[in-house]
N, C-alpha and C positions, 0 to 999 in steps of 0.2 A: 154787680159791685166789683170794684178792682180790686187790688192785691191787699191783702191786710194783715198786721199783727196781733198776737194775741197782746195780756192784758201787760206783761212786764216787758212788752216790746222786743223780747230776745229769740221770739220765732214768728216765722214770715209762711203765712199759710200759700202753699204750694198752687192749691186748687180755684176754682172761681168758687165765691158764694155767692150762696143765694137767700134769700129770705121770705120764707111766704108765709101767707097771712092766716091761711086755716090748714087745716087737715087733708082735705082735698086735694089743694096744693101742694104739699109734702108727697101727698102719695103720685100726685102726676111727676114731679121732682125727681122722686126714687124709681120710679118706672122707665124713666127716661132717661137714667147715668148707668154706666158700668158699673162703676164705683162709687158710693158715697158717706159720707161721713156726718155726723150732727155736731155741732156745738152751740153754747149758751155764752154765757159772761167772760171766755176764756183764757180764764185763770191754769189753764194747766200750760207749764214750761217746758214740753218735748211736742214731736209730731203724732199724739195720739189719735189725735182731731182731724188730724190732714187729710185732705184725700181728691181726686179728680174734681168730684162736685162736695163743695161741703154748705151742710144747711143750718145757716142761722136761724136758730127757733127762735129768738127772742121777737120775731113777730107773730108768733102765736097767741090763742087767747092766755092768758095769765089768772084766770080763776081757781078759786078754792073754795072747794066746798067744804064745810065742816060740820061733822055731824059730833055732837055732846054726848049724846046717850050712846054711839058705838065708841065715841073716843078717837074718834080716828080725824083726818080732813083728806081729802082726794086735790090733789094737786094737777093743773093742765100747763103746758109751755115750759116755759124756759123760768119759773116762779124761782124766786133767790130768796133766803132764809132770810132777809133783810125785808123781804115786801109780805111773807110770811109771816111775821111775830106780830104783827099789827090785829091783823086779820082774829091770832090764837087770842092775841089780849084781849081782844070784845067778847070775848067767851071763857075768860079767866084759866087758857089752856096755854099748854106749853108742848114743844118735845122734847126729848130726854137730856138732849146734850147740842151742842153747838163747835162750830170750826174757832180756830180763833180767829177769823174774822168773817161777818154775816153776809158779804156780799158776795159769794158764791152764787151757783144755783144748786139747788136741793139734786137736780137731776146727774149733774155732772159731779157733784160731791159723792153720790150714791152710786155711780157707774163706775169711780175708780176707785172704790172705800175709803173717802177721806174720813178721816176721825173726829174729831175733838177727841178730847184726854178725861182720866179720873180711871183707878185699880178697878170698878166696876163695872166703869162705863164702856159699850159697845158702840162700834164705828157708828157712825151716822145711816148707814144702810141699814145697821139692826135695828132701826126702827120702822122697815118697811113692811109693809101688809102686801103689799099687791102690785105688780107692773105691768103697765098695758104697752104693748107693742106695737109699731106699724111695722111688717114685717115686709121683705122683698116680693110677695107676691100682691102687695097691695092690700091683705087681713089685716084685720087689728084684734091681737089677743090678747088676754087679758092670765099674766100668771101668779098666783097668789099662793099662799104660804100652805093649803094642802096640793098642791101640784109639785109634786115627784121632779120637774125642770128649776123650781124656785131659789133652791140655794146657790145655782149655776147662774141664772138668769138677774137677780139684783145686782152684785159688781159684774154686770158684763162686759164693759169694759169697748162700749158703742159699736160690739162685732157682732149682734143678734137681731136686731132692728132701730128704727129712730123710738125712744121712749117719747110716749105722748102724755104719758099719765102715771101717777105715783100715789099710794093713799101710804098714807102716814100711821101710824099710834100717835096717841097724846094722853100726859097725863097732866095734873094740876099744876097751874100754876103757882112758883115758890120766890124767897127772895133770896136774897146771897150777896154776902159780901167778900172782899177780898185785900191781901197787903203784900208787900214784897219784902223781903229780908235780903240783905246784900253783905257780899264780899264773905263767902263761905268757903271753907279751905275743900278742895275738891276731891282730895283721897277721904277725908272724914266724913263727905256726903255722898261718896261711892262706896264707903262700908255700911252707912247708914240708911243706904237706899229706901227700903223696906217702910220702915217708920217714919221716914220723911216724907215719902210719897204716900203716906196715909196720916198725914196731917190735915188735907183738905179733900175736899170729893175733885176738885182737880188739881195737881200740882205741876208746876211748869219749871225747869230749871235752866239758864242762860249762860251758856261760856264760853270761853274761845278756844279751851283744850289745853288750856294751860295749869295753874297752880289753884286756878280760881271758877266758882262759881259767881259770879258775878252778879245774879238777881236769883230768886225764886220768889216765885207769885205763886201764893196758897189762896184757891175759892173753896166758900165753903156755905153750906147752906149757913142760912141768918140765924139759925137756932142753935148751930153750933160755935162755941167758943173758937177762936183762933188763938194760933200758939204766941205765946210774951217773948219769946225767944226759940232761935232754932242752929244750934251750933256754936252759941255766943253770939248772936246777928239778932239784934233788936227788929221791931218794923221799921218799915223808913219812913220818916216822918214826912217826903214830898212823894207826890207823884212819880212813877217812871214809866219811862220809853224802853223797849227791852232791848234797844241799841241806845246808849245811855246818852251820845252823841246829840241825839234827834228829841226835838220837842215829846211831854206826856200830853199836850194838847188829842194829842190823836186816841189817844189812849183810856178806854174806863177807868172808871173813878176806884180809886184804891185806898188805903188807908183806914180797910177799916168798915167802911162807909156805906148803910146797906140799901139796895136798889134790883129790882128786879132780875130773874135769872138771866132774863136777853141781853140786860145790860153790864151784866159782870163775866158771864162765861168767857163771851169772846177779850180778845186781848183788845180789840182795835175796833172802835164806834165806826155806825155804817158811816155819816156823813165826811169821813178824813179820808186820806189815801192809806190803806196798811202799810202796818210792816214799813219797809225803805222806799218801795213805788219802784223807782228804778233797782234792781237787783233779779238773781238766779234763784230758782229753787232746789236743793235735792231733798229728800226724805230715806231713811232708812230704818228695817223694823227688826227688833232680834227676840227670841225669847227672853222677859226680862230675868230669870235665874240667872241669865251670863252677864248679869251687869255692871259689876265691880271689873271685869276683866276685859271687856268693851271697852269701858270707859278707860283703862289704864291703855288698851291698844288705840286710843283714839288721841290721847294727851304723848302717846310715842311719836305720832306724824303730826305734831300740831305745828311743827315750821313747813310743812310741806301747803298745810291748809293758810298758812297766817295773810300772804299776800289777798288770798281769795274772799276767806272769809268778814262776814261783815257780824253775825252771830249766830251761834248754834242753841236749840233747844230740844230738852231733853223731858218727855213727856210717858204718857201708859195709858196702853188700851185696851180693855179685856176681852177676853178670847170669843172667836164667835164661828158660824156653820158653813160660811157662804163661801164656795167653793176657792174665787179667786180674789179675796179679799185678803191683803198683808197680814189679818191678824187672824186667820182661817185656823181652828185648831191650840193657839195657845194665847198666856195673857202677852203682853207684848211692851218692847219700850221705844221708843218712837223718836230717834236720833233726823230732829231739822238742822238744815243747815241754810241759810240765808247768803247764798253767795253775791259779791260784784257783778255788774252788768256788762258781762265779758263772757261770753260762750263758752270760748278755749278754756278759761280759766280754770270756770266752773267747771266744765267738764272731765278737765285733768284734776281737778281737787274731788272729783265724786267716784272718780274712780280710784285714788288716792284710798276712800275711807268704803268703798265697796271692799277692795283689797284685804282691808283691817276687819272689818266686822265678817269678813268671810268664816271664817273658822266659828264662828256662832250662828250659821244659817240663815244670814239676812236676806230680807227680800227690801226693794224698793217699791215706793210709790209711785202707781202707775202716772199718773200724771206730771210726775216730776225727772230733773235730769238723774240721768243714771249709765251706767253702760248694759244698756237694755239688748239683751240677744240671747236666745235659746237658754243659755244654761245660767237664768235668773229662772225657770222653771221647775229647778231642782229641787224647794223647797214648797213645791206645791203639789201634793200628794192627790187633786183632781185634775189637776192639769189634760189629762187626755179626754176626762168625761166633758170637759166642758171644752173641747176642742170636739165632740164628737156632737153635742148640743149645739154651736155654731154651724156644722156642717149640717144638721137637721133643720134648724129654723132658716139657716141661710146656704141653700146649699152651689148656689152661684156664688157663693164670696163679693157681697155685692157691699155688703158693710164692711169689708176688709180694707188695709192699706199698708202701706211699706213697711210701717212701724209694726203692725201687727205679724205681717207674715214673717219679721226679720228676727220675734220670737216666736212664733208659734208653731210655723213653717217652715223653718231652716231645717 
């Protein structure tokens, strides 16, 4: 296959891909590069994927097993939480939480600990049971939650082998609805954090860094009441887009309105294009205690970001074990930023609000732009075990690449 971009077109994959069709083929693939890299749906906006040979799984098989009585399902290929919920609904099954939008793949969400949001809810990876590996010798292992390698091994971060397999938890099925409240003055929802963000089991907040929060979208289970007001902000009686600009077409149904978890977690329905389509991503995570004081240092550079940004969202995710996961150790608040589809931009606006949120420990999303290099390591208290766990399962650096070594290895 020739040269190709990932999914918001803003990075041009370096290496040849390849695509094969089973497992077999993966492993003659991997036997036969220096270096190699996996991707799926490629939805991540830096070079974390890149590499000499990089292999498109999405020609693998795509099955799921599920099994009701252990509660689990075992995932194969490049399966994306959007071909996933089908599969769980014929068996009145769910998993815990969801990205805001479902066409990821479960494997690439879980290898860089993408999240969805809610004070209790754990990244998307903590719902893993088990991860099978194909490994550079050509084995396939299988590590699961009593193997002593497991909390290093799920965000691995595609430096330990190509994941072939993933089994899941699940628990029932539920329904939930959701509304948005708009134009909330932004100091009163930065001292209020607390209580606002435990209005819903997810709460999401949108703004530009200015005077204003400009939406919150409260989901909440069906059973529970939603608030008649939050600040003086009624619900909104239409639909929104959480860029206010762009159609709510793309968007679940809001207002209120109750429909399955699949269909309200995320922000943005499988069949649309999320989000803007064209645009940057960055992601940043802090402990959320500093968040009244983030957020005032993030509304200090808001002319630095204005030209770039297109909207920020401001989300929590709670604390969990897995070694290189952003929210490793504490509960956490989850500053998106949705940048223009301009590199430099983005790039000078992410390192803009790195700068700011420095003094509160932030770490970035691995999958997203950032100024990624060695001492984004600082706040990662296993960082050398799971640099020592790479060098074990891979000890040719065969799954490594520029992006990796230019943290890992500097």
């Amino acid at each position: 296959m020739g040269q190709q971009r990932n999914w918001a077109e803003n990075h041009e994959y370096a290496g040849s891909i390849v695509r094969p069709a089973d497992v077999d083929e993966l492993r003659s693939i991997v036997a036969g590069a220096d270096r190699v890299r996996a991707l799926s749906t490629r939805h991540s906006f830096n070079a974390c994927a890149d590499g000499d040979v990089i292999v498109d799984l999405t020609g693998l098989p795509t099955s799921a097993h599920i099994d009701p009585a252990a509660a689990s399902v075992q995932i194969r290929g490049a399966v994306t939480y959007g071909a996933l919920i089908p599969e769980l609904g014929a068996y009145d099954l769910a998993v815990h939480n969801l990205a805001s939008l479902p066409h990821i793949s479960v494997a690439g969400a879980v290898a860089t600990g993408t999240h969805g949001s809610g004070d209790t809810n754990g990244n998307l990876a903590t719902a893993v049971r088990s991860v099978e590996l194909l490994l550079a010798s050509g084995d396939v292992i299988t590590v699961g939650r009593d193997d002593p390698r497991f909390a290093g091994t799920v965000v691995g971060l595609g430096a330990l082998g190509v994941v072939t397999g993933i089994t899941l938890d699940l628990q029932p099925s539920w329904s939930m609805h959701q509304q948005v409240h708009e134009d909330l003055n932004i100091e009163e929802w930065a001292a209020n954090f607390d209580a606002i963000s435990a209005l819903g089991d997810s709460t999401s907040a949108f703004t530009r860094w200015d005077t204003t929060i400009e939406q919150l979208w409260i989901k909440s289970d069906a059973a529970r009441p939603l608030p008649e007001d939050v600040l003086g902000s009624p619900p909104s009686a239409v639909d929104r887009h959480p860029i206010r600009a762009l159609s709510a077409d793309a968007c679940t149904e809001q207002r209120g309105i109750i429909g399955s978890w699949a269909d309200r977690l995320p922000h943005f329905k499988l069949g649309f294009t999320p989000s803007a389509g064209d645009e940057v991503q960055s992601e940043f995570f802090i402990d959320r205690r500093h968040l009244p004081d983030a957020a005032r240092a993030l509304c200090s550079i808001e002319a630095v970001m204005r030209d770039a940004l297109l909207i920020s969202e401001v989300r929590t995710v709670a604390s969990d074990d897995l070694w290189m996961s952003p929210h490793q150790g504490r509960d956490s608040v989850a500053f998106h930023f949705t940048w223009v589809l301009d590199n430099d931009m983005a790039a000078s606006a992410a390192s803009a609000v790195w700068r700011a949120l420095e003094p509160f420990g932030v770490r970035a999303h691995w999958g997203k732009v950032a100024p990624f290099g060695p001492d984004v390591l600082g706040e990662y208290e296993h960082a050398d075990a799971f640099i020592g766990l790479a060098d074990d399962l891979d000890p040719e650096g065969r799954f490594r690449n520029e992006w990796f070594d230019r943290i890992f290895r500097s």
